[in-house]
PyMOL commands that place a pseudoatom at each C-alpha (Angstrom):
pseudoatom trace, name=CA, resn=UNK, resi=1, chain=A, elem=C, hetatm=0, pos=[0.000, 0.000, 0.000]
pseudoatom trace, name=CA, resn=UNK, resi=2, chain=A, elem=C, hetatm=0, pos=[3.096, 2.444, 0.761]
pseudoatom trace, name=CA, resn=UNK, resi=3, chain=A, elem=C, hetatm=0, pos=[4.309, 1.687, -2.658]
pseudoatom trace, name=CA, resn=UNK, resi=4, chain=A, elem=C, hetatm=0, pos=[1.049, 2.711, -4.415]
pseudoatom trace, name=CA, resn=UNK, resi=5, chain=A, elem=C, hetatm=0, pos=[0.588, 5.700, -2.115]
pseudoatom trace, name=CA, resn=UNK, resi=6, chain=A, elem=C, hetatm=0, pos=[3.918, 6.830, -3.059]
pseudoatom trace, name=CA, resn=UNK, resi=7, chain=A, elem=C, hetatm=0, pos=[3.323, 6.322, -6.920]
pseudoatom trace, name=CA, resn=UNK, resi=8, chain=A, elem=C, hetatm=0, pos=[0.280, 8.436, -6.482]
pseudoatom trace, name=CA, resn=UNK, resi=9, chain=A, elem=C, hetatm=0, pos=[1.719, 10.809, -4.795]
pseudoatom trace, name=CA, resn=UNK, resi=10, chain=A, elem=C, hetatm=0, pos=[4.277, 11.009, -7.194]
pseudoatom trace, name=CA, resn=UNK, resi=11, chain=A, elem=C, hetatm=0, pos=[1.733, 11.383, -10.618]
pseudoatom trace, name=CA, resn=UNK, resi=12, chain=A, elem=C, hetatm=0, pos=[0.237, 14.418, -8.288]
pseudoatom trace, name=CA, resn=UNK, resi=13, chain=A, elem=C, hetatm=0, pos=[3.036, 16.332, -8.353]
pseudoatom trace, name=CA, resn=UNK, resi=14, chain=A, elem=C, hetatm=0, pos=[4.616, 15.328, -11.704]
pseudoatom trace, name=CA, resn=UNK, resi=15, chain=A, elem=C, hetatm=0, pos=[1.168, 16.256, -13.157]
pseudoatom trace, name=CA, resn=UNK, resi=16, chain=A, elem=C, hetatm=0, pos=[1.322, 20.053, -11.116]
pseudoatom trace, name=CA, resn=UNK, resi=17, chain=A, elem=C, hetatm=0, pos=[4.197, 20.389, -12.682]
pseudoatom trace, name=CA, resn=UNK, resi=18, chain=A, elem=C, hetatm=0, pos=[3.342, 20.083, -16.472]
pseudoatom trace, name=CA, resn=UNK, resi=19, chain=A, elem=C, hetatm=0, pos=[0.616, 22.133, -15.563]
pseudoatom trace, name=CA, resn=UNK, resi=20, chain=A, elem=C, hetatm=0, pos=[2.870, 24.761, -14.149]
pseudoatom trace, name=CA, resn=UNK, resi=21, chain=A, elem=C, hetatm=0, pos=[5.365, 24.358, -16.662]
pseudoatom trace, name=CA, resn=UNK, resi=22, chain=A, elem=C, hetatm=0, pos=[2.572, 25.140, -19.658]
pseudoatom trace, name=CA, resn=UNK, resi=23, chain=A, elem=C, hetatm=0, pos=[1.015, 28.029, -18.041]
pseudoatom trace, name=CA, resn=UNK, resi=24, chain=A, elem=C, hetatm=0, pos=[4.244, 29.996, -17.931]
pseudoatom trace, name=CA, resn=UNK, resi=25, chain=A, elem=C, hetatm=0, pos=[3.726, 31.610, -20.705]
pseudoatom trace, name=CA, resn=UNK, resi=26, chain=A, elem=C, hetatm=0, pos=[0.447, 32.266, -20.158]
pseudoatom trace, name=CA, resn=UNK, resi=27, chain=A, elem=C, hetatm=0, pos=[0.824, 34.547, -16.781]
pseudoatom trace, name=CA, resn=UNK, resi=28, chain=A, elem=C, hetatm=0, pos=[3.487, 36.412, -17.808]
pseudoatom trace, name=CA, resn=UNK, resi=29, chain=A, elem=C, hetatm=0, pos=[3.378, 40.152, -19.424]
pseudoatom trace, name=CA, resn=UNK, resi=30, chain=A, elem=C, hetatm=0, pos=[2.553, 40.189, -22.639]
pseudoatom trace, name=CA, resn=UNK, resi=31, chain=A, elem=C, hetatm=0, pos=[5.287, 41.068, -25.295]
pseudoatom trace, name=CA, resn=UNK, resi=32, chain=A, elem=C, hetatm=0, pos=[5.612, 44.702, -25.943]
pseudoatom trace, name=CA, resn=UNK, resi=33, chain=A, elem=C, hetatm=0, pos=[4.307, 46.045, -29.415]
pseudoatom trace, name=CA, resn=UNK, resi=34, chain=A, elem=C, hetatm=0, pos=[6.772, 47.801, -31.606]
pseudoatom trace, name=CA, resn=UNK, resi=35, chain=A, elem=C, hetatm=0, pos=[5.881, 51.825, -31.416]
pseudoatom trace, name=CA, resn=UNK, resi=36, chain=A, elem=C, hetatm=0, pos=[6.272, 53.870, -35.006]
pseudoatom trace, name=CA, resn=UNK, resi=37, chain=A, elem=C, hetatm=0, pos=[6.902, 57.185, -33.787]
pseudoatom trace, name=CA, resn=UNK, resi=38, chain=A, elem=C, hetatm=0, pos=[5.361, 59.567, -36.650]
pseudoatom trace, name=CA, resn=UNK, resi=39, chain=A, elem=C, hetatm=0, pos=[8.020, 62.616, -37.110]
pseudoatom trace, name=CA, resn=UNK, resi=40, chain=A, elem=C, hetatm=0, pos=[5.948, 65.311, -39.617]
pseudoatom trace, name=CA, resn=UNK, resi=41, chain=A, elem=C, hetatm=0, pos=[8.402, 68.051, -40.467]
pseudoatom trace, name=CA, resn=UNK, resi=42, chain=A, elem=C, hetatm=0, pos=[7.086, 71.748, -40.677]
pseudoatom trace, name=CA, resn=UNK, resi=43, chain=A, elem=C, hetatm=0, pos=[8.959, 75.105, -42.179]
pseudoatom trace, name=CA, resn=UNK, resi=44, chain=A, elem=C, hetatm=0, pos=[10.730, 76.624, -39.243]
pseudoatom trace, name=CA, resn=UNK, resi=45, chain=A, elem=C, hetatm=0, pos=[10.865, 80.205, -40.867]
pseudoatom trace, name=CA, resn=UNK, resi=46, chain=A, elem=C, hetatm=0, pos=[9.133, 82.591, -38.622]
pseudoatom trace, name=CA, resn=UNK, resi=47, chain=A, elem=C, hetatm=0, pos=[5.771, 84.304, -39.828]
pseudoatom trace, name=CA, resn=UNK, resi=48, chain=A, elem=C, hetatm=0, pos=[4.432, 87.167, -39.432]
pseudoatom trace, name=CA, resn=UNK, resi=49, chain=A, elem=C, hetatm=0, pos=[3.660, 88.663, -35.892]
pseudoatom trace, name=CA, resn=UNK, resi=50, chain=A, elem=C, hetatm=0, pos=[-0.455, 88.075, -35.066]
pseudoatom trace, name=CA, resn=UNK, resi=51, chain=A, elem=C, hetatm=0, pos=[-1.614, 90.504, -31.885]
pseudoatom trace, name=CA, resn=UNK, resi=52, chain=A, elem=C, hetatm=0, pos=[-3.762, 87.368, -30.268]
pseudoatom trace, name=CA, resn=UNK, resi=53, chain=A, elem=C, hetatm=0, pos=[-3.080, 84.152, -28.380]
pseudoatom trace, name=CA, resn=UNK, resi=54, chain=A, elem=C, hetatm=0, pos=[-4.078, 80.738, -29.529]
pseudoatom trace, name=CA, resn=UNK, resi=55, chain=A, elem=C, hetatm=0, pos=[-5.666, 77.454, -27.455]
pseudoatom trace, name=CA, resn=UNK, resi=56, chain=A, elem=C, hetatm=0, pos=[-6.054, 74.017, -28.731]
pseudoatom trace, name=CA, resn=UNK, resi=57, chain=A, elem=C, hetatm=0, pos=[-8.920, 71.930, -28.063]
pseudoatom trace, name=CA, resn=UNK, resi=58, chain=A, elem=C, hetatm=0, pos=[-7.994, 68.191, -28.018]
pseudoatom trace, name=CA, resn=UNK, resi=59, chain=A, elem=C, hetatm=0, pos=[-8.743, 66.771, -31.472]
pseudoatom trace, name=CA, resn=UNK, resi=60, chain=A, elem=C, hetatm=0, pos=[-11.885, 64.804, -31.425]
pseudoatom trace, name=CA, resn=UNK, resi=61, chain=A, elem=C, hetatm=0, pos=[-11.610, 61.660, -33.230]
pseudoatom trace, name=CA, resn=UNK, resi=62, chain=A, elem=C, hetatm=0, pos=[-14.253, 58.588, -34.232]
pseudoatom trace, name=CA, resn=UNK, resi=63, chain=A, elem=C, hetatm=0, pos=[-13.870, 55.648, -32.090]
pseudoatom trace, name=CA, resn=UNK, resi=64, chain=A, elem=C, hetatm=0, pos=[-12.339, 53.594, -34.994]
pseudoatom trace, name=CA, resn=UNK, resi=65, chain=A, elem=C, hetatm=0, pos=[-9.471, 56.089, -34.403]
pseudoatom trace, name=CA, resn=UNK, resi=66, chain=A, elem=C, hetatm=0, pos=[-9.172, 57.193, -31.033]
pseudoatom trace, name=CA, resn=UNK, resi=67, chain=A, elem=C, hetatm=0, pos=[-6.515, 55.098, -30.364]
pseudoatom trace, name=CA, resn=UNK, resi=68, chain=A, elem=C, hetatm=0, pos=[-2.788, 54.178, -30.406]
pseudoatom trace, name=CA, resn=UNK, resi=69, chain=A, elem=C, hetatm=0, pos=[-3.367, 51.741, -33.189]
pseudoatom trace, name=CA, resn=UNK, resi=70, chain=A, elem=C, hetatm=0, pos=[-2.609, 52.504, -36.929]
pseudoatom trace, name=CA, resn=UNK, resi=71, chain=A, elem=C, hetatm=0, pos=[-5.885, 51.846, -38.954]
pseudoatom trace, name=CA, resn=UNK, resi=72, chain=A, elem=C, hetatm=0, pos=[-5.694, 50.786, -42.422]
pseudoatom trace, name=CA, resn=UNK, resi=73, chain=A, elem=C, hetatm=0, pos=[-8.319, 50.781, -45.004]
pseudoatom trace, name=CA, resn=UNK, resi=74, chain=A, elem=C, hetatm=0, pos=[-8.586, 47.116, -47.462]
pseudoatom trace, name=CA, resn=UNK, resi=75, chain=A, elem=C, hetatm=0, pos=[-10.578, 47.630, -50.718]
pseudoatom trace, name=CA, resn=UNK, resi=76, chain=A, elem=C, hetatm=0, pos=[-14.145, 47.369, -49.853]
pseudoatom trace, name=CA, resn=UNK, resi=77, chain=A, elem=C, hetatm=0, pos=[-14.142, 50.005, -47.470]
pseudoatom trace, name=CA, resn=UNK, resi=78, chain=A, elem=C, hetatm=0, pos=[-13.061, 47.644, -44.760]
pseudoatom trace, name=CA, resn=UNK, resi=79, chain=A, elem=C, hetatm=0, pos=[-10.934, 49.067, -41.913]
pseudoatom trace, name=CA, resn=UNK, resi=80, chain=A, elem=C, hetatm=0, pos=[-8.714, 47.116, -40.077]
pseudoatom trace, name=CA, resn=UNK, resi=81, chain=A, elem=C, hetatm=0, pos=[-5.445, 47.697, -37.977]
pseudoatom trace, name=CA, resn=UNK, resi=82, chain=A, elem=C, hetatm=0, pos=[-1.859, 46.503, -38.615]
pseudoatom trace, name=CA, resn=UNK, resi=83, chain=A, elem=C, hetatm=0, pos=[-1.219, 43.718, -36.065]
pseudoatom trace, name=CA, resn=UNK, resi=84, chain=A, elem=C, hetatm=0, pos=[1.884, 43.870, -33.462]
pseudoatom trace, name=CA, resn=UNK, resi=85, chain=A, elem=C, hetatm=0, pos=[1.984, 47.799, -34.287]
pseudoatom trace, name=CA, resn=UNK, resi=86, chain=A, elem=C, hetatm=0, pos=[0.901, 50.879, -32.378]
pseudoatom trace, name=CA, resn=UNK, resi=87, chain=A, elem=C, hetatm=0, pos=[1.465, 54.693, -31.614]
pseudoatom trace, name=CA, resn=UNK, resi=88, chain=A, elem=C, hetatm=0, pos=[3.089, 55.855, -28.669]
pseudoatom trace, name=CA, resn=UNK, resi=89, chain=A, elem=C, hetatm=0, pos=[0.368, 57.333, -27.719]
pseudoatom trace, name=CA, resn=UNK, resi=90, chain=A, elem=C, hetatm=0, pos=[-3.359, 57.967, -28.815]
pseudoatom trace, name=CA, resn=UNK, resi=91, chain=A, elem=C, hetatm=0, pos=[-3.609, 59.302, -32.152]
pseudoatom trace, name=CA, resn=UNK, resi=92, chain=A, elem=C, hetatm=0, pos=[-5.747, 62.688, -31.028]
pseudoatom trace, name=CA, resn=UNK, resi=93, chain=A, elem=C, hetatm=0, pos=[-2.551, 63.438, -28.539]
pseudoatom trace, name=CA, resn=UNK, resi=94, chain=A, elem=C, hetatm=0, pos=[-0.504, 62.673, -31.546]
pseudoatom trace, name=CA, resn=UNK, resi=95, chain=A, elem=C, hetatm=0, pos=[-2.395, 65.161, -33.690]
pseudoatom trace, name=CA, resn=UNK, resi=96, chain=A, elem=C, hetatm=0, pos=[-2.677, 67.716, -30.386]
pseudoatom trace, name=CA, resn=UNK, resi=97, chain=A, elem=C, hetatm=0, pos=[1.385, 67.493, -30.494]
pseudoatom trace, name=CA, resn=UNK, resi=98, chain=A, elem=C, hetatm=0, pos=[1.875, 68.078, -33.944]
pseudoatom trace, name=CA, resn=UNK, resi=99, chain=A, elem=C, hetatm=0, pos=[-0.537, 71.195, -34.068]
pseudoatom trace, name=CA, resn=UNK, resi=100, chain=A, elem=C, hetatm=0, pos=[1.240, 72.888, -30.664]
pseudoatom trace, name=CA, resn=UNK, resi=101, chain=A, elem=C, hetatm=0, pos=[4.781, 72.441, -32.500]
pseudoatom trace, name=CA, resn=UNK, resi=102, chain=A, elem=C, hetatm=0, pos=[3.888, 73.716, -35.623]
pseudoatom trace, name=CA, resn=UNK, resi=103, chain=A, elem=C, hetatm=0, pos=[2.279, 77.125, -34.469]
pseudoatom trace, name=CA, resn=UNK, resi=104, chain=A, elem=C, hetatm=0, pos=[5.086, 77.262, -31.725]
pseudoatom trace, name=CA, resn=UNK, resi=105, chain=A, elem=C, hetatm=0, pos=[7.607, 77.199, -34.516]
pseudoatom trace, name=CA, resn=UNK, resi=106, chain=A, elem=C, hetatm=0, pos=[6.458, 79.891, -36.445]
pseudoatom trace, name=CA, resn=UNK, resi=107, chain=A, elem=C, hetatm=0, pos=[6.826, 82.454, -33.396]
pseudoatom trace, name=CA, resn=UNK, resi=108, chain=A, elem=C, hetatm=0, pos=[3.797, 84.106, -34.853]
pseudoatom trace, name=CA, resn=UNK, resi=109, chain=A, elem=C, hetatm=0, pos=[1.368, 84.282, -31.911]
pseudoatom trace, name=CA, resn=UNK, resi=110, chain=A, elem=C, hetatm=0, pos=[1.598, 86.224, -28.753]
pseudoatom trace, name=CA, resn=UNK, resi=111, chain=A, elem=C, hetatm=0, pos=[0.874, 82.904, -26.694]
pseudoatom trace, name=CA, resn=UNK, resi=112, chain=A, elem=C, hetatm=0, pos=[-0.215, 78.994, -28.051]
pseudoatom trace, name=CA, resn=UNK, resi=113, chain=A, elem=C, hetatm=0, pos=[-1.320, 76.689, -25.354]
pseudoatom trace, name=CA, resn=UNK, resi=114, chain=A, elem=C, hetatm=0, pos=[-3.283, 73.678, -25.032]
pseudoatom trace, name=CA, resn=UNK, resi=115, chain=A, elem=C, hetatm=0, pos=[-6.904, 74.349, -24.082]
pseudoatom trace, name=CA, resn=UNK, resi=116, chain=A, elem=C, hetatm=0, pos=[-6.653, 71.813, -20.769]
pseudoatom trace, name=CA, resn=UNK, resi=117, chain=A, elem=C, hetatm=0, pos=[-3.898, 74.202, -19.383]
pseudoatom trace, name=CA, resn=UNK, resi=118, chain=A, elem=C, hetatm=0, pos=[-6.882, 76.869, -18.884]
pseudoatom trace, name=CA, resn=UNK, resi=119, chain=A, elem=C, hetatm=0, pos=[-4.131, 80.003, -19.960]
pseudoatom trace, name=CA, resn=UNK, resi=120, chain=A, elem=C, hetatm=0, pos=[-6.025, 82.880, -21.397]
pseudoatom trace, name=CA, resn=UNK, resi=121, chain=A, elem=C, hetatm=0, pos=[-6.174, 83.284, -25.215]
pseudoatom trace, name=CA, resn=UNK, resi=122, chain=A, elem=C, hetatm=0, pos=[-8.549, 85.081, -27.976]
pseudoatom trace, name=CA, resn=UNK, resi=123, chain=A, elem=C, hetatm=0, pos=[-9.347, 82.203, -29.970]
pseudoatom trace, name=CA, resn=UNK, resi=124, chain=A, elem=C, hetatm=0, pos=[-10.158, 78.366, -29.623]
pseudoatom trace, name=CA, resn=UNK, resi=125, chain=A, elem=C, hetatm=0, pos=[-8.966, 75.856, -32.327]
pseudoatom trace, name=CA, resn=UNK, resi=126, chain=A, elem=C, hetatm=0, pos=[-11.130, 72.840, -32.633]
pseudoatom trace, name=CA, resn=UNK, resi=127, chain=A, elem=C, hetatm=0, pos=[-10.159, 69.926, -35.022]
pseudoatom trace, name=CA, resn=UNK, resi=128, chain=A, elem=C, hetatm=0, pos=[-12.145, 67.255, -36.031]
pseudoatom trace, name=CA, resn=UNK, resi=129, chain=A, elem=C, hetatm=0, pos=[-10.350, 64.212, -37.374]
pseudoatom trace, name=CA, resn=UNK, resi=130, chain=A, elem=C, hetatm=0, pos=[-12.082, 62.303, -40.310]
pseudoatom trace, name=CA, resn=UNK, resi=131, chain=A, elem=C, hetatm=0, pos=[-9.562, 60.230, -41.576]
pseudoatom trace, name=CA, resn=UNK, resi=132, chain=A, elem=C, hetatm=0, pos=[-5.759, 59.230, -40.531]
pseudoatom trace, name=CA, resn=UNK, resi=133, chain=A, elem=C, hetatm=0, pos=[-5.053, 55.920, -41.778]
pseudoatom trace, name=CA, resn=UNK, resi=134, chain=A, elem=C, hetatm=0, pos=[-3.242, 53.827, -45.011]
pseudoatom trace, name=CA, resn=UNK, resi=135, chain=A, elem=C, hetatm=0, pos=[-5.597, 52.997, -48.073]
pseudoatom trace, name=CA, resn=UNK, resi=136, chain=A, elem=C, hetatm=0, pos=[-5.158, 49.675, -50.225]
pseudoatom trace, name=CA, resn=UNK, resi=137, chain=A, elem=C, hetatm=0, pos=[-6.599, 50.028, -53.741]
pseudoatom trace, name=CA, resn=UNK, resi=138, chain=A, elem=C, hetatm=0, pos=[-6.031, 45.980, -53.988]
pseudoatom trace, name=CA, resn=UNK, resi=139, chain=A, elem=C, hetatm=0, pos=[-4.846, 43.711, -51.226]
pseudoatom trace, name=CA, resn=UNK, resi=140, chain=A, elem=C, hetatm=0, pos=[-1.175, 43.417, -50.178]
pseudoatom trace, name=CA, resn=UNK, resi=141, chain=A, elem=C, hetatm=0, pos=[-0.239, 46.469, -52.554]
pseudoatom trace, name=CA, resn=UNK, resi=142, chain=A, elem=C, hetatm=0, pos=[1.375, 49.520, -51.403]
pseudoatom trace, name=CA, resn=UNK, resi=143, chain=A, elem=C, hetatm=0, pos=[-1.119, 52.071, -50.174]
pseudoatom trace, name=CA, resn=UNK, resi=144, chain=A, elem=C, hetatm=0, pos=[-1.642, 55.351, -49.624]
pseudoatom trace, name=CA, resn=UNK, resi=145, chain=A, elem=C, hetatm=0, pos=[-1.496, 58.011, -46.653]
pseudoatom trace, name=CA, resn=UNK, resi=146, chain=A, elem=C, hetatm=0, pos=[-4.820, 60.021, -46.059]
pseudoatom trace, name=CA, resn=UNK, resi=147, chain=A, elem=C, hetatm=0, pos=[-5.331, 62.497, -43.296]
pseudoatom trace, name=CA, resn=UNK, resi=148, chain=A, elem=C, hetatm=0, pos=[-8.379, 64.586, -43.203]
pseudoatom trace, name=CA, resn=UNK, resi=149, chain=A, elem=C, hetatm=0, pos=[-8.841, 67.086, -40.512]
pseudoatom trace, name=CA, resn=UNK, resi=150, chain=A, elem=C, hetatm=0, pos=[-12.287, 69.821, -40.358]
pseudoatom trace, name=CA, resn=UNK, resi=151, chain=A, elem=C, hetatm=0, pos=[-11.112, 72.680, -38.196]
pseudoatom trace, name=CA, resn=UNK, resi=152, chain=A, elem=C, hetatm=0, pos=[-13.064, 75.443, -36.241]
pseudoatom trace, name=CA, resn=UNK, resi=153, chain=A, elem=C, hetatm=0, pos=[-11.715, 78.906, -35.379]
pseudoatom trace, name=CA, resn=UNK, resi=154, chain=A, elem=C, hetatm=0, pos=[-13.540, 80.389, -32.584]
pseudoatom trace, name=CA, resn=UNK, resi=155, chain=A, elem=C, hetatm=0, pos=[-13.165, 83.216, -30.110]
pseudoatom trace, name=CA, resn=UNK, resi=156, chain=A, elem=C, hetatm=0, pos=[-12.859, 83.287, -26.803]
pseudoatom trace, name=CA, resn=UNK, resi=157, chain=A, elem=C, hetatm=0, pos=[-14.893, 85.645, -26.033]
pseudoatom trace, name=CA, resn=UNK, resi=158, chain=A, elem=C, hetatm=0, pos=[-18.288, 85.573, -26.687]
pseudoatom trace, name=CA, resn=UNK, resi=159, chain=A, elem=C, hetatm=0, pos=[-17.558, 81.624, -28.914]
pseudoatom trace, name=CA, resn=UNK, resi=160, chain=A, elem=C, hetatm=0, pos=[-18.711, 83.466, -32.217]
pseudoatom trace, name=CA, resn=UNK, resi=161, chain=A, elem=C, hetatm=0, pos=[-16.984, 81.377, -35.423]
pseudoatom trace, name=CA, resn=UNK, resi=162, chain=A, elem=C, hetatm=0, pos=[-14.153, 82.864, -37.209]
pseudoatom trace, name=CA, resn=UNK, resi=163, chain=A, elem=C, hetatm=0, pos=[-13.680, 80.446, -39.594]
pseudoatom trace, name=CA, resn=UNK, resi=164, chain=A, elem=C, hetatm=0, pos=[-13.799, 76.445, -40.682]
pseudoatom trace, name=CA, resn=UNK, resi=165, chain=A, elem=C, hetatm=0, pos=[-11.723, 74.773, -43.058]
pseudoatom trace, name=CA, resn=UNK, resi=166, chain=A, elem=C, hetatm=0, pos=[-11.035, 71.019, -44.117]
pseudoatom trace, name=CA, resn=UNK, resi=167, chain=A, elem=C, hetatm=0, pos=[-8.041, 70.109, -44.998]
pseudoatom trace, name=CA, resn=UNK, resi=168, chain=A, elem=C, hetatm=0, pos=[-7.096, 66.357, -46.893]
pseudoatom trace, name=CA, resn=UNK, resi=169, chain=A, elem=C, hetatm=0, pos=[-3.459, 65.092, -47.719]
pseudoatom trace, name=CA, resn=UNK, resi=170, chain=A, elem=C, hetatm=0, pos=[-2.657, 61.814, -49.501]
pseudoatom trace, name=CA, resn=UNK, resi=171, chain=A, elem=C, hetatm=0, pos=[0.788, 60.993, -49.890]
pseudoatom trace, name=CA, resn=UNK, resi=172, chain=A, elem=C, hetatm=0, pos=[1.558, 57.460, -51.439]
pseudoatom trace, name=CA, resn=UNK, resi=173, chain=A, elem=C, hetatm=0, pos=[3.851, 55.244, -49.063]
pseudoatom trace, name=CA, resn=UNK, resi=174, chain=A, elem=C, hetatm=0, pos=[7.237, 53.876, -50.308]
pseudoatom trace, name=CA, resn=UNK, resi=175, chain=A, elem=C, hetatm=0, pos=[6.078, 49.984, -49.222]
pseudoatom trace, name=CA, resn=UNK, resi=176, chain=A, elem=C, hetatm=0, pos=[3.821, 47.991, -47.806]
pseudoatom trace, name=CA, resn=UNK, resi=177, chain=A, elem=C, hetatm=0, pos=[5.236, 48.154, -44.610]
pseudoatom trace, name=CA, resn=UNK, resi=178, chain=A, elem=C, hetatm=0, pos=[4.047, 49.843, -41.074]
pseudoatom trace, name=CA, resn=UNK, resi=179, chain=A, elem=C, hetatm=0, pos=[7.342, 51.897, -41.206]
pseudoatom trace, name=CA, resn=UNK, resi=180, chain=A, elem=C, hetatm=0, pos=[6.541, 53.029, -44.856]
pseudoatom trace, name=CA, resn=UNK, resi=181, chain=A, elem=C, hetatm=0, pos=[2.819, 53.597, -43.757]
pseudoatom trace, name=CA, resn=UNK, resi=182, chain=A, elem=C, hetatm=0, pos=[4.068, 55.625, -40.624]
pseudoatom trace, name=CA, resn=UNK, resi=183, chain=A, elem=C, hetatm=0, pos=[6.467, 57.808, -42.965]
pseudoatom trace, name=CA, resn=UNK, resi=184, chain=A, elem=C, hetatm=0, pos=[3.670, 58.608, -45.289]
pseudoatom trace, name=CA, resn=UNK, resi=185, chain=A, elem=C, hetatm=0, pos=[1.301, 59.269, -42.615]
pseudoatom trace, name=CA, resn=UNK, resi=186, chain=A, elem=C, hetatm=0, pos=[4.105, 61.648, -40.913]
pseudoatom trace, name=CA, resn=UNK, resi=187, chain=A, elem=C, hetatm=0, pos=[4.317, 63.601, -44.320]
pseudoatom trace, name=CA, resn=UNK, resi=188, chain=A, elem=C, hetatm=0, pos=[0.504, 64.040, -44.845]
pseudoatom trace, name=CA, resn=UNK, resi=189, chain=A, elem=C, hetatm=0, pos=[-0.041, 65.023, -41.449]
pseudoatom trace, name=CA, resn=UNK, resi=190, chain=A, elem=C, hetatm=0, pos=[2.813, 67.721, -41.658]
pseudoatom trace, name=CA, resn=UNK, resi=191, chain=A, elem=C, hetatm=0, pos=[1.218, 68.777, -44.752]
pseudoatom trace, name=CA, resn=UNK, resi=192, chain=A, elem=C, hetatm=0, pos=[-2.105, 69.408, -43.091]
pseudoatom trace, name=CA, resn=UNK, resi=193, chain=A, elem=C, hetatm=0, pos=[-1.371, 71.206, -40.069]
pseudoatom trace, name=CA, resn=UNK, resi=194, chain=A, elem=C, hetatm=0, pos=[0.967, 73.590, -42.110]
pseudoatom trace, name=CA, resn=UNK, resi=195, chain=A, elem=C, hetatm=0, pos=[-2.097, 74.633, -44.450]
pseudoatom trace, name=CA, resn=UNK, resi=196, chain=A, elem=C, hetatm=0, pos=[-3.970, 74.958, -41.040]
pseudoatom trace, name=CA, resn=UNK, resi=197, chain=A, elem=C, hetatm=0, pos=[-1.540, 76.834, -39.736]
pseudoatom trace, name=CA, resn=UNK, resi=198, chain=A, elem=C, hetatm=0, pos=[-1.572, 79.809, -42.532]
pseudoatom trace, name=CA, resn=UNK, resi=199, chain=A, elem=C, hetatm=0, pos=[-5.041, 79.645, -42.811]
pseudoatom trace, name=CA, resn=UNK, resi=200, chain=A, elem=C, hetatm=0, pos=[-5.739, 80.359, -39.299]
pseudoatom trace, name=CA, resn=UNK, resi=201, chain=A, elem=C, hetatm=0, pos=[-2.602, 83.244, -38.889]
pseudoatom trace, name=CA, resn=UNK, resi=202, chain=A, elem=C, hetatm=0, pos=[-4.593, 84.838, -41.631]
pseudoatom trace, name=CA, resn=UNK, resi=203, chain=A, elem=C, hetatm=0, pos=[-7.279, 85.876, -38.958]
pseudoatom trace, name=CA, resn=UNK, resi=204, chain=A, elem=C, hetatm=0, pos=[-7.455, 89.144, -37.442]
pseudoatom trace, name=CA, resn=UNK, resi=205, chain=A, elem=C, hetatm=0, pos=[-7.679, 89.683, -33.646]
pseudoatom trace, name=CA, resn=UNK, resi=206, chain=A, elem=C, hetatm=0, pos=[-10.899, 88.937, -32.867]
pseudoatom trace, name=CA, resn=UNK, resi=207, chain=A, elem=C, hetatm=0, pos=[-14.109, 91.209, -31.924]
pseudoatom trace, name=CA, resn=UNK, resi=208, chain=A, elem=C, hetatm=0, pos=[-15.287, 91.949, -28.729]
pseudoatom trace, name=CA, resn=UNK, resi=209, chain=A, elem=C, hetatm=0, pos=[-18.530, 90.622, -28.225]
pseudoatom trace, name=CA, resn=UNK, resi=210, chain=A, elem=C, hetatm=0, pos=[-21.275, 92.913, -28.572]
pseudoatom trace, name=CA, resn=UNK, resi=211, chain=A, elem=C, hetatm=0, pos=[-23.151, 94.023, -25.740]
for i in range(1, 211): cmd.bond("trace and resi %d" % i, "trace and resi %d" % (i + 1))
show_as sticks, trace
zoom trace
């Protein structure tokens, strides 16, 4: 009977032990996603002086988009998302970034801040983004880059509407590759916020509200 207990015993523990041994993998951290870090260059020449301060509402975005991963488009109209890829952060903080450089680069305004920071300023920008991700005209070809922003100019004071203008950029990638795609992307996107970016130093300071 000690024999057979033993044995038993024995299968128990050998059996934990698989058990154990195959689940390793399973509790652990998952593996970390490579991050494409999207770089958009913008002209660094300074423009000309504007008398009023800028804020930046955080760009809204569709839920499809809202996030850190990069969304692709396959012929159909089907959107999908490049697996084991992502953004280092979510794409309207992305977008938020890239519109606080550019207009801080130009030395233009008297004072550019991000609307969350609650500073003072004469006009709101709001941005609406339609479409950030890679086209494919057929599967597995190389696609291209389209970034669509709507944007509203509105003051401070009073929240009349200065202006609205939409602004699209397609810019073919090099490869079907996320690096290519993230490159492309980087390029349209600079393009974009540099057309916003003249359009909105065109304004005048704005109005007073009327009593």
């Amino acid at each position: 009977m000690s024999r057979i207990h033993d044995r038993r015993a024995f299968l128990t523990l050998s059996a934990a032990a698989v058990m154990l041994g195959g689940c390793g993998d399973l509790v652990g951290p998952p593996a970390a996603l490579p991050i494409y870090v999207m770089r958009p260059q913008f002209p660094v020449a300074p423009a000309p002086k504007v008398t009023w301060s800028l804020a930046l509402a955080r760009p809204n975005a569709p839920g499809a988009l809202d996030s850190e991963r990069i969304a692709l488009i396959q012929p159909g109209g089907i959107m999908d998302y490049y697996a084991g890829a992502q953004y280092p952060d979510p794409l309207p903080d992305l977008v938020e970034s890239a519109l606080l450089d550019a207009f801080t680069r130009t030395q233009a305004l008297s004072g550019v801040s991000r609307a969350a920071e609650g500073l003072r300023s004469d006009y709101h920008i709001y941005t609406d983004i339609k479409d950030f991700e890679a086209r494919y005209a057929v599967a597995n070809g190389i696609p291209d880059a389209v970034v669509t922003m709507d944007v509203r100019l509105v003051a401070s004071r009073g929240r009349a509407v200065a202006g609205n203008i939409s602004v699209t950029r397609t810019v073919p990638a090099t490869a079907n590759s996320v690096p290519a795609v993230t490159e492309a992307l980087s390029q349209a996107l600079a393009g974009v916020v540099s057309e916003i970016v003249v359009w909105a130093l065109a304004f005048p300071q704005p109005l007073p509200p009327s009593l």
